[in-house]
C-alpha positions as CSV (number, residue, x, y, z in Angstrom):
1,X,0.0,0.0,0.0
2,X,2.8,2.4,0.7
3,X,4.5,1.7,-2.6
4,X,1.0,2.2,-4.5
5,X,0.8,5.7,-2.2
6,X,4.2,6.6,-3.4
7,X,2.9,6.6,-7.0
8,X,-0.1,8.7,-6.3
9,X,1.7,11.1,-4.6
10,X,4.3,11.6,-7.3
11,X,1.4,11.7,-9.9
12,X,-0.2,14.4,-8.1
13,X,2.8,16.5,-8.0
14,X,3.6,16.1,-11.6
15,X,0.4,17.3,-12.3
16,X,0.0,20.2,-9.9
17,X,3.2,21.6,-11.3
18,X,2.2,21.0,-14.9
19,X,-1.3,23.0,-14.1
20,X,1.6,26.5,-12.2
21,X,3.4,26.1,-15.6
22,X,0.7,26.5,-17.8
23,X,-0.5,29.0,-15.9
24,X,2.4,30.9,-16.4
25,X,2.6,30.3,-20.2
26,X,-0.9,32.0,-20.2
27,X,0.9,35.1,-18.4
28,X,4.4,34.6,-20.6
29,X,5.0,32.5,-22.9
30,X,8.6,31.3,-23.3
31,X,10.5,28.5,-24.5
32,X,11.2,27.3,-20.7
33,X,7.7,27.1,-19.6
34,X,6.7,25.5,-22.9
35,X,9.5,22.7,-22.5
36,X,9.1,22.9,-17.7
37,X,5.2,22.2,-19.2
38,X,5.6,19.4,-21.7
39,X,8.2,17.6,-19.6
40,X,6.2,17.6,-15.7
41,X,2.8,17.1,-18.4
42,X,4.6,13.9,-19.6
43,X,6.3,12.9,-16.1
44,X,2.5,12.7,-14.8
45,X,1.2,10.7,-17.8
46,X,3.9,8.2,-18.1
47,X,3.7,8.0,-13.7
48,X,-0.4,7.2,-13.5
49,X,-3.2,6.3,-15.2
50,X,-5.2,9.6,-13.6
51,X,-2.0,11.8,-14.5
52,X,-3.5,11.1,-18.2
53,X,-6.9,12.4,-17.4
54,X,-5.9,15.2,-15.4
55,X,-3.3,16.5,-18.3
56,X,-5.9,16.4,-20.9
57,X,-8.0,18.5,-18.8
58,X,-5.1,21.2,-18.4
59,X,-4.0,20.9,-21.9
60,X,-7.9,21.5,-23.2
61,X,-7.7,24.3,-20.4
62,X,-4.6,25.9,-22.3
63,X,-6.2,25.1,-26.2
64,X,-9.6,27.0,-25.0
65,X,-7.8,30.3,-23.5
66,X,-5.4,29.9,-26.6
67,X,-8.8,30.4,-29.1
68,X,-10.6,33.0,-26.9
69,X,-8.1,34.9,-24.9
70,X,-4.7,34.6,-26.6
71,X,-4.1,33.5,-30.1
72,X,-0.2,33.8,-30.3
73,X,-0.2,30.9,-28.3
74,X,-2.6,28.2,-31.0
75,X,0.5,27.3,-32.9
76,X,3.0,26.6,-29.3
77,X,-0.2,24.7,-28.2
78,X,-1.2,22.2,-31.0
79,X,3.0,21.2,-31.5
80,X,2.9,20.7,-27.6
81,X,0.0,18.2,-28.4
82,X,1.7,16.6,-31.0
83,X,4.9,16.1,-29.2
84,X,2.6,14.4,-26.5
85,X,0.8,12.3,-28.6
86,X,3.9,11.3,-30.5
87,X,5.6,10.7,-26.6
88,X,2.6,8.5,-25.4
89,X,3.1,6.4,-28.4
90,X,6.6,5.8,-28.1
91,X,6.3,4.4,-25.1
92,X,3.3,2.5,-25.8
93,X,5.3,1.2,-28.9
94,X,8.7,0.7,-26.6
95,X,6.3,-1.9,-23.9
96,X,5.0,-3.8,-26.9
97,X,8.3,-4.4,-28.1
98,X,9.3,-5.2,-24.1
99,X,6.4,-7.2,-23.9
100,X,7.1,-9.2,-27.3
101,X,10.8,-10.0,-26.6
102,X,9.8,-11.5,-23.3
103,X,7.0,-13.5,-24.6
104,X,9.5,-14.9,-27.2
105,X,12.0,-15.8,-24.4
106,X,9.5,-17.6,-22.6
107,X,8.2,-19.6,-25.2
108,X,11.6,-20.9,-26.1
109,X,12.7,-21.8,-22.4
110,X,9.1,-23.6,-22.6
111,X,10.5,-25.4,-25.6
112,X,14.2,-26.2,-24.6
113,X,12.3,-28.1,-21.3
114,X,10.1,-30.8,-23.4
């Protein structure tokens, strides 16, 4: 239970420091708080499950003040988004092959014994 704890705890605080650095993209927008934002924003996806959730939420937060409130920031928003997406899938792509290469391994120890 204390390991599972552990988890939440850095989840929430990868999130909670994603949310202060979007906020201050919405007050100045640099390159550090673009890349500080993208990096704790993946940090809380790749930690838990409700890091993805709660990301989404902050990065459709940051895509609806970019329409209404600030246009400048539409173009910094949508490659932010694609460099997510294209981060998720990596790793997605990166436990597949994992997964694969252990299933493989198994399969041939399950051989070698009959």
């Amino acid at each position: 239970m204390v390991f599972k704890l552990g988890w939440y705890y850095w989840a929430m605080s990868f999130v909670t420091l994603s949310f202060y650095y979007c906020y201050k993209i919405t007050k100045e927008s640099n390159r550090k708080n673009w890349i500080i934002f993208n990096s704790f924003s993946l940090l809380a996806v790749y930690t838990h499950y409700y890091g993805v959730f709660a990301v989404g939420i902050i990065y459709s937060m940051l895509c609806v003040h970019s329409i209404f409130k600030n246009r400048a920031l539409i173009k910094n928003c949508i490659l932010s988004i694609i460099f997510m997406v294209l981060s998720i899938f990596h790793g997605l792509f990166s436990l597949f092959l994992i997964v694969e290469v252990v299933f493989l391994v198994m399969m041939n120890n399950l051989k070698s014994l009959s």
